[in-house]
N, C-alpha and C positions, 0 to 999 in steps of 0.2 A: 130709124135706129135699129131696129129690129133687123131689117134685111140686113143692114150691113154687117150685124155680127154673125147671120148664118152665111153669110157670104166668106168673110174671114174664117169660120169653123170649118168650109167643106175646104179651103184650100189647105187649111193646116190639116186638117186630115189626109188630104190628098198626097203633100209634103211629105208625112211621116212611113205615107204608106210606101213612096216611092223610095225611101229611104232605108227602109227595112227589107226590101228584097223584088221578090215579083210582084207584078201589078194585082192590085186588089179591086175586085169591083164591088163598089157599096149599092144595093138596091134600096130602096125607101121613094121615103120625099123629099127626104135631107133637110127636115123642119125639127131643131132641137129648141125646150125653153129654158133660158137661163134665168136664177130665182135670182129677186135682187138683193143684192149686198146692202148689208148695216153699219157703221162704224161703231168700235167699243168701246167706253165712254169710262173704264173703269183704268185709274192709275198706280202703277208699280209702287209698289211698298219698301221703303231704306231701311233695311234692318242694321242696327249698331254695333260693330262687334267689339267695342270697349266697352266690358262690362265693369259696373260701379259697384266698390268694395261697402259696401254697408258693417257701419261701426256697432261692434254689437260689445256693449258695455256690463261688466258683471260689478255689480257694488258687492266689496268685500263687508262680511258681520265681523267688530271686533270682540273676535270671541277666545279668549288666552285658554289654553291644558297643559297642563301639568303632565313633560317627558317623565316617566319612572325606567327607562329603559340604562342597564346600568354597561359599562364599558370595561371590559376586561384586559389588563395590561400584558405586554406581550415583554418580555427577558430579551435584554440585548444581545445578537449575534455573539458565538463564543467563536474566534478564529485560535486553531490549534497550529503552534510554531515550533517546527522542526529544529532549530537555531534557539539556543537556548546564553544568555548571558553568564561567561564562570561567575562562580560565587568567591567575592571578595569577604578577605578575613582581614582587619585592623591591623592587629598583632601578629609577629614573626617571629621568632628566638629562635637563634641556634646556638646551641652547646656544644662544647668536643673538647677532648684533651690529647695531646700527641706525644711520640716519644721525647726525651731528651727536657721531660717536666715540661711541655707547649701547653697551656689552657687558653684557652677561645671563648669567646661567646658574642655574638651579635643580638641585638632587640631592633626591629624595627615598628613604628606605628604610621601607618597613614590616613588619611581620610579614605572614604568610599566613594563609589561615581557620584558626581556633582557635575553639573551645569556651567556651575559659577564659582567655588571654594573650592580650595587645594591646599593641604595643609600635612604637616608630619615631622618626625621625629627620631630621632635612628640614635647609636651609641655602642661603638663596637670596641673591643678590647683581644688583644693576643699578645703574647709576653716566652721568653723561651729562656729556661736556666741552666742551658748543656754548655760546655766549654769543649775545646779543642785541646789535644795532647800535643804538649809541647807547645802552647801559645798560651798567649794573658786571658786574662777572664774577656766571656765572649757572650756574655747576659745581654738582654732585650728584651725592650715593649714596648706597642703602640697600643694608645686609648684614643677615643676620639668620641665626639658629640657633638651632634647638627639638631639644625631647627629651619621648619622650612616653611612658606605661606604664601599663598594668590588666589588672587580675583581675576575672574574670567567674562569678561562683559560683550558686549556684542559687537560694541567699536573698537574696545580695546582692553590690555590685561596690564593687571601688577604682579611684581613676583619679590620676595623676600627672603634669604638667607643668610643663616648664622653659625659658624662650623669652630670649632675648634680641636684642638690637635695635639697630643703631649708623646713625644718622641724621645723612651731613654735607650742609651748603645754604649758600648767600650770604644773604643781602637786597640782592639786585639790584636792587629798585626804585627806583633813581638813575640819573636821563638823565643820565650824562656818558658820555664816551668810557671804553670798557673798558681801556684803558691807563694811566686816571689818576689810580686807587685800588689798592693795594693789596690783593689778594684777600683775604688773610691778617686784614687788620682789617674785614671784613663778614662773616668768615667764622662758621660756627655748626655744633656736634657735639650730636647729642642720645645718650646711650646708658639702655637700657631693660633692666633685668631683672629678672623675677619670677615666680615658679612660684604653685603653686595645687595644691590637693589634696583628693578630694571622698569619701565612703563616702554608697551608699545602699543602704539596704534593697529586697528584694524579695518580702516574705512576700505569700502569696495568701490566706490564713488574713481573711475578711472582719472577724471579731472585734480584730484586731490594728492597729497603725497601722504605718504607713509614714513613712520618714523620711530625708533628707538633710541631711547635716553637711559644710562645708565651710570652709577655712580660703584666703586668698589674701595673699601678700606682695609688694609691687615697689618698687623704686628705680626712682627716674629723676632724673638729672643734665643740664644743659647744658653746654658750653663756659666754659668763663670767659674774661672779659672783656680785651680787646686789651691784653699785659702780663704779664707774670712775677709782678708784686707780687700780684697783682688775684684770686690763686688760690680764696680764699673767696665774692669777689661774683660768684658765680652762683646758676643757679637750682638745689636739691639738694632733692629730697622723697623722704617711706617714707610708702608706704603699707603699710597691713595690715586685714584684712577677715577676717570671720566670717559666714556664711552658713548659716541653717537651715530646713527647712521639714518639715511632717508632715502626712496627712492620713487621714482615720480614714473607711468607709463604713459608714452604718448605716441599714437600706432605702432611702430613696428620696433617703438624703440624705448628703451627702458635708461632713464639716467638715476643715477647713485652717487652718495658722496659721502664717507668717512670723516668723522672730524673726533681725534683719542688725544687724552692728555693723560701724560701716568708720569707720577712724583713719587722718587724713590729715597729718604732719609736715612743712611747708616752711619753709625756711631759703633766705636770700639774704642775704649780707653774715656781718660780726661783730657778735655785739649791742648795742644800745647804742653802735653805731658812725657815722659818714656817711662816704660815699664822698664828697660834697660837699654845699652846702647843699641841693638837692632829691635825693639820692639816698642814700636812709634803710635802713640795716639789717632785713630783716624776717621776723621767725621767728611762723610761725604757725599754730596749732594747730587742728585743726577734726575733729568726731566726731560723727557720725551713728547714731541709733538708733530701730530703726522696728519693730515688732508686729505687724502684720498677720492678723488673724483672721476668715476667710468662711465663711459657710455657703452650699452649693448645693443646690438640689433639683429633681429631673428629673421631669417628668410626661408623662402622655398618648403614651406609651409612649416616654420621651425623647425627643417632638415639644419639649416646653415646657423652657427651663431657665430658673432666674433662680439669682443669685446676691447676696448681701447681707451688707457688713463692714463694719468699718472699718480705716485704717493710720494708727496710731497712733505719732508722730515726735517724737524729743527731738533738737533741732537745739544741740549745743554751740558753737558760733561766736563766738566776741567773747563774749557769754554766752550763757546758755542760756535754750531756747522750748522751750515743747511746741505739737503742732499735732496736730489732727486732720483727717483726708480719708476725705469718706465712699467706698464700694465698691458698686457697684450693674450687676447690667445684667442685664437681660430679651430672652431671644430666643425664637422659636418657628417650628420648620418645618415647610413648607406645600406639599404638592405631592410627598413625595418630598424633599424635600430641593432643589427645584428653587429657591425664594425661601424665604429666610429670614431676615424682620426683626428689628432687633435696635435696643436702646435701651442708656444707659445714662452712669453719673457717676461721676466719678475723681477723684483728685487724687495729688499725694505733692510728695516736697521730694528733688531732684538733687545732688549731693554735684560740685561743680567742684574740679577740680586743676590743676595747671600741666600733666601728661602731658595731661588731655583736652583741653586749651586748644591745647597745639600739635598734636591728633591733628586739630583741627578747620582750623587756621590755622598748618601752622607758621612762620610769619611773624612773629609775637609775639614780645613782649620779654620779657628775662628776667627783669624784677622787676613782672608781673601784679597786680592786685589780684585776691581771689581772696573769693568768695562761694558762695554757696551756692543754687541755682534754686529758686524756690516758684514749683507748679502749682496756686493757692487751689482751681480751680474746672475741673473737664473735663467740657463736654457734648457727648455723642456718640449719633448714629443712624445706621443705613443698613440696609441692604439688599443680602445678597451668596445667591449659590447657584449649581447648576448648570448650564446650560441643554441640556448633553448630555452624554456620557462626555469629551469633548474640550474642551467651552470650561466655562471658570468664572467668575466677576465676583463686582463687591465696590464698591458704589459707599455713600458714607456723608459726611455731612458734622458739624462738630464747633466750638463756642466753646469758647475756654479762658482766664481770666485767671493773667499770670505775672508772678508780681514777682523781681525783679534779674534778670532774661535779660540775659545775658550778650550786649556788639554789640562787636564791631572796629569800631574807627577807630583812622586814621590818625597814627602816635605822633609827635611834635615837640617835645616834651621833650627826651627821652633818645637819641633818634636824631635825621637830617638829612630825619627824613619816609620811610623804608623801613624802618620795623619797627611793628608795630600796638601799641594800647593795648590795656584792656578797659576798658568801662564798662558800669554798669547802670543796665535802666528797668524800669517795670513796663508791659505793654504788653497787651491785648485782641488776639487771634488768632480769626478766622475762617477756617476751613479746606473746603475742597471739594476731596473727593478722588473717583477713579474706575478702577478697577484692573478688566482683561479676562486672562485667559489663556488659549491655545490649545495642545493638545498631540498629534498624528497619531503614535501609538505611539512610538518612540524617535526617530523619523527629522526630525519637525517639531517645535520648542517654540517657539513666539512671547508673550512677557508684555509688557502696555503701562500702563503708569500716569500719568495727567493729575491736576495740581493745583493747585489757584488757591491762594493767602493772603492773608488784607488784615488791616493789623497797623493799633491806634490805641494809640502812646504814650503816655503822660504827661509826659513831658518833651523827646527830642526830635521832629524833623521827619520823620523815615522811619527804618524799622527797617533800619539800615545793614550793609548788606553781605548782605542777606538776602532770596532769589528772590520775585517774586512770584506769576509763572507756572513751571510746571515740567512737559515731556513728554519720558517716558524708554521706552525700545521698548529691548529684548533677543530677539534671537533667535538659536536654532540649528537650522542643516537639515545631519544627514545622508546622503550620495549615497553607497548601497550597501556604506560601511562603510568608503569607500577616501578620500572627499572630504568636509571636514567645513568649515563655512561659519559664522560668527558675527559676530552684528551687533549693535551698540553704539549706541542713538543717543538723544544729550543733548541738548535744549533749553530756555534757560531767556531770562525776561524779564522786569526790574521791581527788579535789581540796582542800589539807589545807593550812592555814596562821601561819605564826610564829607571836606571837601577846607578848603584854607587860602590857597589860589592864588583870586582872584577873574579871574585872565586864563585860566584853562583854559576849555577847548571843553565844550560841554554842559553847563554851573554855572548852576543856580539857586540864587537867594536866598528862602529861606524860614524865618521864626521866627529870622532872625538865624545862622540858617547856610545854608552855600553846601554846597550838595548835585548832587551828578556824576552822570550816568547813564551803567553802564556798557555799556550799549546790550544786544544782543541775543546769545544766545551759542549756536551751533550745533555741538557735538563729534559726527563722525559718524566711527566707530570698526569696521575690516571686517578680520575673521580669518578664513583659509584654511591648509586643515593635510591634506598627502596622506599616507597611511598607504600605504608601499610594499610592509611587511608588519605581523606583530602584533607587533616590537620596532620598527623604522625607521620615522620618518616624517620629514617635512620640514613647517615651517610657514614663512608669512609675515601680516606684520602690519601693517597701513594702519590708522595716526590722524591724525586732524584732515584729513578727507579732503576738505573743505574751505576749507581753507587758510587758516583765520582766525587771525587775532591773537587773540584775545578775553582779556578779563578777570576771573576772577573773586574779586580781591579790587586794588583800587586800585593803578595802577603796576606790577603785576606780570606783564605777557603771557605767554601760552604757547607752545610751537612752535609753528612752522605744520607743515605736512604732513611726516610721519614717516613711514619705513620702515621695519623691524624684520623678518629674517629668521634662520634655523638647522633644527636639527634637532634631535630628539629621540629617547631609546633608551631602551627599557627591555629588561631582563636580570635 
């Protein structure tokens, strides 16, 4: 055993040395001893390297102390707002008296901001004892007194009012000296009253419809006639009126539907009676009912709307019509909102009473004929929009065919030529209209509207008593809150009279009537009002600033240049 491993040791020596370079000579014996080997008998150790969380448990002592430590309150954030709410005052009066003996005075009360309650009170009175040189006594006065109430809730509101109205006048249109009539027998009382009362819904719920219910009642009486006996021949009417409407949204499209009934009772006389051979008892009954169903629908992001219905009219009068009037109009805006043309077709049927006949003329007799207005046919276009944050416009023009339009002339029957008729025609209307607004935040508002007419009757000679040209400018300027400035200003030209005098001044003869022109008519009307503080101010009031007579219904001139001053308080 031995040799053989120094046998193996000199050739691995010998191997290695041959391998590293030049020959090496080894001198010796070449006798090495190798020590013997042991095996080790000791084994590797597994160390664990998940170490184990040992629960280390603290037992709490219950032991209670008494916190003395005390907490000190902190004041709620105060936010300071730029935007302040004006202060509301209840009370309003205003006083004033004007030339020609005019005394004035208004009172109004309202509630203050609320939520939910609305409520007030108002009662105004103005009365004027100047006459005209050379005409009958020309005394007046309106009183009047309202009361008003609602509730305002989340889904919906009530509203309630109750107004009445006491209207005394002459028919002064008689050239004689003011001393040689009797006031008392041209004299005329109108009294007015009647409430109304409305519930509408407010759901937001698109699924749901919307809807307005309303109810309205009024009397209106004249004066009776010069006499004690004569207590029944005036003029005595009731109305009463029903008003509905609902409208439903369903995407892009909105449907509506009208549903009015309005009942009109007037009485003059005893029935079946005569006051004399042309002066005939007349009770008469007239009831209107109309339907009204549109649909809308918005496009191109509410750029486009049109609208398309019909109102559909059962006219009860003498007897009874139905009619129909189509519903139509097309608009679409361009630009923003800057131009937006619009088209579109109408009709309906006006419901005349004796209140609107004297609300228009009250000049008018007390035993009216009484019709009812058909509008067969309304065609209308224009073009209104922006043109900055300040000015706006609206210019459009419109034909319309209407039958029995209701015209004043001149009554000579029943009166001495100072109290008007009514009669009707059917007449073709051409309208041109043009409306501008301007408005410089609170401080400047200037609005102006120009309008031509041209009327073709079928029976008579001019649409009597009715402008042909018309320019009306409003404005108000604010000066720093203390000086406030309001301008009034009427023009109108193309006014004629149906007349019965062939020796009056301006009388033409045409188709067999003598027709008056009553020339040109300039009302230029200038308010000024200093606020001394936020209850006191003082105003003054300039009309007919210059100084015309003018006419705007036959024989009846107006003042010339008035004064009108006082003041006003609110508290």
């Amino acid at each position: 055993m031995k040799k053989t491993i120094k046998i193996l040791s000199i050739v691995l020596v010998a191997f290695n040395l041959q391998a590293q370079g030049p020959d090496v000579i080894i001198e010796g014996t070449g006798i090495r001893q190798v020590e013997p080997a042991y095996r080790i008998n000791e084994q590797p150790a597994i160390i664990d390297t998940n170490l184990a969380n040992n629960v280390i448990e603290y037992p709490l002592l219950l032991v209670q102390h008494q916190v003395t430590a005390e907490l000190d309150t902190i004041a709620a954030a105060k936010i300071k707002s730029t935007e302040k709410l004006a202060q509301l005052y209840s009370f309003y009066a205003k006083v004033g008296i004007g030339t020609e003996l005019m005394p004035m005075g208004e009172l109004y009360y309202d509630s203050k901001r609320s939520r939910k309650f609305i409520y007030g009170a108002h009662a105004k009175h103005l009365s004027n004892y100047g006459n005209f040189k050379n005409y009958a006594p020309a005394q007046f006065d309106r009183s009047g007194i309202g009361v008003y109430g609602g509730i305002n809730e989340r889904w919906y509101s009530l509203r309630g009012d109750l107004n009445y109205r006491n209207q005394g006048l002459h028919y002064y249109g008689l050239r004689i000296p003011t001393d040689s009539i009797p006031a008392d027998s041209i004299a005329q009382r109108y009294n007015d009253l009647g409430g109304k009362f409305s519930f509408s819904s407010h759901k937001k719920d698109s699924a749901k419809v919307n809807y307005t219910v309303g109810v309205e009642y009024n009397w209106f009486s004249s004066r009776k006639q010069f006499g004690d006996s004569l207590t029944d021949w005036r003029g005595k009417e009731n109305f009463f009126g029903v008003t509905s409407s609902g409208w439903y949204k369903l995407g892009r499209e909105v449907y509506a539907a009208e549903f009015n009934v309005r009942y009109n009772g007037y009485k003059y006389g005893i029935q079946n009676e005569q006051l004399s051979p042309i002066d005939t008892a007349i009770f008469l009954n007239n009831t209107v009912v109309n339907f009204k169903p549109t649909i809308s629908t918005y496009l191109k992001n509410d750029r486009f709307k049109a609208v398309i219905g019909a109102d559909v009219v059962i006219n009860a009068h003498l007897k009874t019509k139905a009619h129909i009037y189509p519903v139509a109009e097309v608009k679409y805006s361009m630009f923003n909102d800057i131009f937006i043309p619009y088209v579109g077709l109408r009709g309906g049927m006006k419901q005349l009473t004796y209140k609107s006949l004297t609300l228009e003329n009250e000049f008018v007799r007390t035993n009216p004929e009484l019709r009812n207005e058909n509008t067969v046919i309304d065609v209308y276009g224009g073009i209104k929009g922006t043109l900055s944050k300040r000015i706006s416009f609206n210019a459009n023009v419109s034909y319309s065919r209407i039958k029995d339009k209701a015209l004043f002339v001149t009554d000579t029957i029943f009166s001495p030529g100072n109290k008007f008729a009514v009669i009707y025609d059917t007449m073709n209307v051409l309208k041109i209209e043009g409306a501008i607004s301007y408005q410089l935040n609170e401080k400047l508002k200037i609005d102006g509207i120009g309008r031509y007419n041209s009327y073709e009757l079928l029976t008579n000679t001019y649409a009597w008593n009715l402008p042909q040209l018309q320019f009306i400018v409003r404005g108000h300027y604010n000066l720093f809150d203390k000086f406030m400035i309001d301008l009034d200003l009427n023009l109108e030209q193309g006014r004629r009279a149906l007349v019965y005098d062939s020796l009056e001044t301006n009388v033409t003869l045409e188709n067999s009537q003598l027709a008056k022109s009553l020339g040109f008519i300039a009302d230029v009307n200038l308010g000024l009002e200093y606020r001394y503080n936020k209850r006191i101010s003082a105003f003054l009031q300039l009309n007919n600033l210059a100084s015309q007579r003018y006419m705007r219904w036959y024989n009846y001139p107006v003042q010339i240049f008035q004064v009108m001053g006082g003041v006003t308080f609110r508290f």
